[in-house]
N, C-alpha and C positions, 0 to 999 in steps of 0.2 A: 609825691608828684615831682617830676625833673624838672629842673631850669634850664639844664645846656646836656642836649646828646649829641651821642658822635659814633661815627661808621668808618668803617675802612673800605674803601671804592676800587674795585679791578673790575679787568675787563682783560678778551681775548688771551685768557692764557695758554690755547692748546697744547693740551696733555696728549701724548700719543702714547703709542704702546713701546717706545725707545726711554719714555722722562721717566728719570729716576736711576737709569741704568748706568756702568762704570765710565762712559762714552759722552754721558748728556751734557754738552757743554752750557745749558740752561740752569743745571744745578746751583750752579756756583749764585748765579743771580737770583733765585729763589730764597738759597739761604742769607743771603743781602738784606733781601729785604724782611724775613722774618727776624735779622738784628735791627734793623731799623725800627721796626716796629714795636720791637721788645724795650732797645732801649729808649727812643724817642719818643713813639706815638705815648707810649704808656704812662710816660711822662708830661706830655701837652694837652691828651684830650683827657675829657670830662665822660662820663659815664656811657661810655662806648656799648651802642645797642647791637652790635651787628656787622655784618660782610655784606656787601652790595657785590652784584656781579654781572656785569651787563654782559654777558651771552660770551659763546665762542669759549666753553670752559675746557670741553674735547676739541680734537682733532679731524676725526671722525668721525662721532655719535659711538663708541663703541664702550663695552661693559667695563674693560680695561682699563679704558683712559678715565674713565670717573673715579673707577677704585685710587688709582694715583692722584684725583683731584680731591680724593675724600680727605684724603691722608694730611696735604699740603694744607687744604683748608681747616684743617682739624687743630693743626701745628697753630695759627693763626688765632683760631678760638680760645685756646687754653691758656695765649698771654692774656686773655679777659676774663677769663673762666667763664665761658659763652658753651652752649647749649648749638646742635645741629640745627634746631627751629631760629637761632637768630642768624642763618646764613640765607638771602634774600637772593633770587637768579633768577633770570630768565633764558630763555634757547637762542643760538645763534645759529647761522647757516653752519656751519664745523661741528654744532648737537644734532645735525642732521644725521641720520644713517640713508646716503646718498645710494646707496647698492639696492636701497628699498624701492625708491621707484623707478630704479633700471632693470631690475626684476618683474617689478608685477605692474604690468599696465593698469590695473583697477587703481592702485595709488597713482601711477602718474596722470590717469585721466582726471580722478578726483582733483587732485592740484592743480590742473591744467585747468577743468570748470570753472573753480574759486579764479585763478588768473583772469581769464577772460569775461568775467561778471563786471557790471555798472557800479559804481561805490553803493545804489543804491538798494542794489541787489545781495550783494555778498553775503550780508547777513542773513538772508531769509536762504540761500542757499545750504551754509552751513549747520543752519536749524534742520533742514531736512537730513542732513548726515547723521547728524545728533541724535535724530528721535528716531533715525532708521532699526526699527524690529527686526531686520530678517538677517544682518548681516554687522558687524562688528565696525564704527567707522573708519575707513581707509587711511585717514589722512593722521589714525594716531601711531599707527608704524611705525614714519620716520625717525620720532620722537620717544621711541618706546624705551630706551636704554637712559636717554635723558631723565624721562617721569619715573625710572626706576630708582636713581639716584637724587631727583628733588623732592618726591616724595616724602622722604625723611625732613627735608625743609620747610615744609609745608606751601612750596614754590612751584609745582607739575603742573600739569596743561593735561592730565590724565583721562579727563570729562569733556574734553574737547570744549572745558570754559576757556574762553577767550583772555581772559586776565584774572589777574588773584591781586586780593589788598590782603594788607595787616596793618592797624592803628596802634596808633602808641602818643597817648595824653600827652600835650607840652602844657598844658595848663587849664584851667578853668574854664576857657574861651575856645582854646582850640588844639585842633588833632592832627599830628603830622599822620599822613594816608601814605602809605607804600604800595603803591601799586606798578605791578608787572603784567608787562605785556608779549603777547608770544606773536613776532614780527618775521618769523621763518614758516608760517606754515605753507607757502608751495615751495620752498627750496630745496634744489635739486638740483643735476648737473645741467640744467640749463642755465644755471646761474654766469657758466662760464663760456657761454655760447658764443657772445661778442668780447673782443678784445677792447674795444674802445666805449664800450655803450652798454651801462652797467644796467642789470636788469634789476627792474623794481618791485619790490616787495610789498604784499598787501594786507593793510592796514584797516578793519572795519568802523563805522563809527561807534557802533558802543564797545569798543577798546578803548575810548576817550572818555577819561574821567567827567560824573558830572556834577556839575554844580552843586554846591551845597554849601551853606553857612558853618563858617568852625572849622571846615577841612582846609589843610593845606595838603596840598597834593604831590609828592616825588614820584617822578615815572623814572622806571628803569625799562629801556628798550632797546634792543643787540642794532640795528637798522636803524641809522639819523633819518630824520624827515626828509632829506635830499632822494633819498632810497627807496619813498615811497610811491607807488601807484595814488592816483588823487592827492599828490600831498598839498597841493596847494589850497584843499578845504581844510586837510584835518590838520596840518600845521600850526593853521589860524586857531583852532579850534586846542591844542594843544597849548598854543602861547596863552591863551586867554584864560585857560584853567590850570594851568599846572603853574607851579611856583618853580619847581626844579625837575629840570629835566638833566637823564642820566643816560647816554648812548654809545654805544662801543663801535664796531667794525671795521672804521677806518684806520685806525693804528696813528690818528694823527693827533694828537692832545689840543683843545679848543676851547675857552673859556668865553660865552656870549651873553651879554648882559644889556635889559633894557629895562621900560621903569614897570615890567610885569614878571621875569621870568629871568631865572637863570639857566643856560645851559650849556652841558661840559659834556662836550663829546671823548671817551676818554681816549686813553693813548693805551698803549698794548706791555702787559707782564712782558709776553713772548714777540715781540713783532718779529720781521723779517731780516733779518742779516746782513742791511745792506751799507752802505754810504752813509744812511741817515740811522740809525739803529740806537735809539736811546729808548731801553726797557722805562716804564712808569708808570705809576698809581696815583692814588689820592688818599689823603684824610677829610673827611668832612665834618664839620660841627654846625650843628640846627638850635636857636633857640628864637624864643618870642618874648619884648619887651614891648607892652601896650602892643601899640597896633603894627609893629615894626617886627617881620623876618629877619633876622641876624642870621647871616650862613660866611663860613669861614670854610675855605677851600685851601688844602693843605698839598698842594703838587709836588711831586717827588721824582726824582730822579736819575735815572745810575749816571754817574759823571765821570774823569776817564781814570779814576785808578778803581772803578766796580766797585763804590760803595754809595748809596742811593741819598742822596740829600735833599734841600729845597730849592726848589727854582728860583734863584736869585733875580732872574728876572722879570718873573712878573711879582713876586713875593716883594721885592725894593726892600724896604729893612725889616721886615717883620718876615716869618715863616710864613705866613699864608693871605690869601688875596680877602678882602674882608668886601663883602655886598649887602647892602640893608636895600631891602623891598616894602613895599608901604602895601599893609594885609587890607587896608579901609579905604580901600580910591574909591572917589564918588563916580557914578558914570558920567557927571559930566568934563569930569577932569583925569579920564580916565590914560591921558596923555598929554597931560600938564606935569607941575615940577615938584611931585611929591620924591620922585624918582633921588634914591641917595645910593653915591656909591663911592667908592676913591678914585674912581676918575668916570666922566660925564658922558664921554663915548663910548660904542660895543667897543667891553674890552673883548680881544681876542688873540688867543694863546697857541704857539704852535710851539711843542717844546721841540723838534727838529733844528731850531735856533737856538737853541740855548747853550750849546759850549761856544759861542760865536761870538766875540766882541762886535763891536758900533761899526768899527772900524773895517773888520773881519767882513762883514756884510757890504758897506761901503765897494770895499774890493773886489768883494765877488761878483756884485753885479756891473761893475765896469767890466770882469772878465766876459759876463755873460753877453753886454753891449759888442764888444770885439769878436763873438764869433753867430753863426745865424742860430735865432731863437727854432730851439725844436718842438716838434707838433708834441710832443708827449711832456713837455715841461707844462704848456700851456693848459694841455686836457686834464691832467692831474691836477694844476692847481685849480682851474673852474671845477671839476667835478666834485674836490672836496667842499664848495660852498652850499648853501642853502640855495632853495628857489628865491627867496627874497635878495640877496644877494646879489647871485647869477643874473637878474634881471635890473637889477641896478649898478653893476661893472657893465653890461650892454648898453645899456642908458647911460651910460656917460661916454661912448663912442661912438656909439651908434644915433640916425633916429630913431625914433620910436615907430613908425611905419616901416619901417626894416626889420622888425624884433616880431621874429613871430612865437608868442607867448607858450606852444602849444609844443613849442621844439627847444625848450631851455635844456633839457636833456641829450639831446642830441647832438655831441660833439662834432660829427661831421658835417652838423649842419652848421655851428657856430665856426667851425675853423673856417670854412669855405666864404662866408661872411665877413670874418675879420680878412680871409685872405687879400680880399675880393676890396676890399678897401683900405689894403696896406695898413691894416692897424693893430699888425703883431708886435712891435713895441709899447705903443701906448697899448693896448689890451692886458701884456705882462705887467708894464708898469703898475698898471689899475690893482691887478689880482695879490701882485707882490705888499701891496699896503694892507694885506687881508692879511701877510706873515711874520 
């Protein structure tokens, strides 16, 4: 029986049908971090179960790009001497094959149905795809080159199941639960409809792990809860049962912690080339003493001579951020101070800071002060919060009869609001203590 496991965590690597070629200037950071891995990880962690991979593994959904993901992923397994079954995925919008329902209206109408249903409905929708006799379900298409490649991991969405576990004993008492969820199934080139006003992905409820004595529960899911259609049920619903929660697509690294629930939205192998462009993973380590989660998060990072190390700062002297969660809260202390962590607040991690001194920052937002704050600084940092959040940086500027609950998503509607009461500096201010 184990005492302390441990996983290697990526997210958004999009592999295209260019990675790997004489040209890919990705390479270099690829092979970065399978030395980091080789020589450090192999070194620090404790009996390494697996690859976590929160979606966005292609580019496109296509044949090519997995065959190139197999390969990278493969390289990664054999410093563990790991098996194709211990790589754990699930689908992001980019394991789409998007040309599927620009093609065939039968799949874009079926996504479109699923979109426009009631939270309460969807499932019962889906059931009917499911047990459809006469025709093949529509909506496994998009997905068909993805479940051809997770299949071997025993991690596909092939049956049109909604999510897949795998258990792995920490002990006598209790069972880390791996469960994935497939948080792309209408995704489509509607995704990119609005520039400002990110369309939301739907989320059923029995995707939500349930209760049970003994399980602790890791979700990996490509879509943060900000992403979702109804997220402000299933959110709830997700905080109160999952111990650790695992989300990609923002490319923004986020470590949030309270006294139920850790969650690390990850940061991107491959992100975008821009100003802010720090490639980054994780190490994870899970054990259980008495009634106490032990989870140790191991952030990593390319820094500027391209060789991936730990985030000094959230890490402070040790290599990884250390969180203990209490497995036996009574319900009626269910938000009382069993809560232990190394420090008492959401912590919360943006590694786009982190080649930046105190001081560095200091600076820059006096420069930002000297010239007028833009609508897209603002939108981007709101939209990367949660709904809990987002409602709570409004609630400290706003009244509350001003806030209409129904419209937290809605940047046009929050800009015109802060406009509207001159409170785009305190509004940045607010968000910027989010980074």
């Amino acid at each position: 029986m184990c005492n302390e496991i441990s996983f290697i965590h990526v997210s958004d690597i999009h592999f295209n049908r260019y990675s790997g070629d004489d040209f890919d200037d990705n390479d270099d950071l690829r092979n970065e971090m399978i030395r980091d891995i080789e020589k450090n990880a192999k070194k620090e962690l404790r009996n390494v179960k697996g690859i976590l991979v929160c979606g966005d593994i292609a580019f496109s959904g296509q044949e090519a790009e997995y065959d190139i993901a197999e390969k990278f992923l493969k390289n990664i397994l054999n410093i563990f001497d790991l098996s194709e079954k211990d790589i754990y995925c699930v689908p992001g919008n980019h394991d789409i094959d998007q040309n599927v329902p620009k093609q065939s209206i039968s799949v874009y109408n079926a996504q479109k149905l699923i979109e426009d249903q009631k939270i309460d409905d969807v499932d019962l929708v889906l059931r009917k795809f499911k047990n459809d006799k006469l025709i093949e379900n529509p909506l496994l298409y998009p997905i068909k080159e993805y479940n051809k490649f997770s299949n071997k991991l025993s991690s596909s969405f092939d049956k049109m199941q909604l999510y897949w576990q795998s258990e792995i004993k920490l002990n006598s008492k209790y069972n880390l639960i791996i469960h994935g969820i497939n948080s792309a199934i209408i995704s489509n080139s509607d995704d990119h409809k609005y520039k400002t006003k990110e369309r939301k992905m739907v989320i059923t409820q029995t995707q939500i792990p349930q209760n049970k004595d003994g399980n602790i529960y890791m979700v990996l899911c490509h879509h943060p809860p900000e992403c979702w259609k109804d997220n402000d049920i299933l959110e709830k619903l997700m905080h109160e049962r999952v111990k650790i929660q695992l989300y990609g697509h923002k490319h923004l690294q986020k470590i949030e912690v309270d006294e139920k629930s850790l969650k690390i939205s990850s940061g991107a192998i491959h992100p975008e080339r821009d100003d802010n462009w720090i490639p980054c993973y994780n190490w994870i380590s899970i054990k259980v003493e008495k009634d106490k989660l032990i989870i140790k998060v191991y952030p990593r990072i390319l820094n500027d001579v391209r060789v991936f190390t730990c985030d000094k700062k959230v890490c402070e002297s040790n290599i990884y951020k250390l969180v203990t969660l209490d497995l036996d809260l009574d319900e009626d202390d269910s938000l009382g101070s069993n809560f232990e962590s190394e420090e008492k607040d959401i912590n919360i991690l943006n590694t786009h800071d982190n080649e930046y001194s105190e001081q560095d920052l200091v600076d820059s937002e006096k420069e930002i002060r000297k010239t007028n704050i833009t609508d897209k600084e603002i939108v981007y940092k709101y939209l990367c919060l949660n709904n809990i959040n987002k409602e709570a940086t409004l609630k400290r500027c706003l009244h509350s009869d001003e806030i209409d609950k129904n419209k937290l998503d809605d940047v046009d509607y929050i800009l015109q609001i802060i406009k509207k009461n001159s409170l785009e500096d305190e509004f940045l201010n607010i968000l910027n203590e989010y980074y």
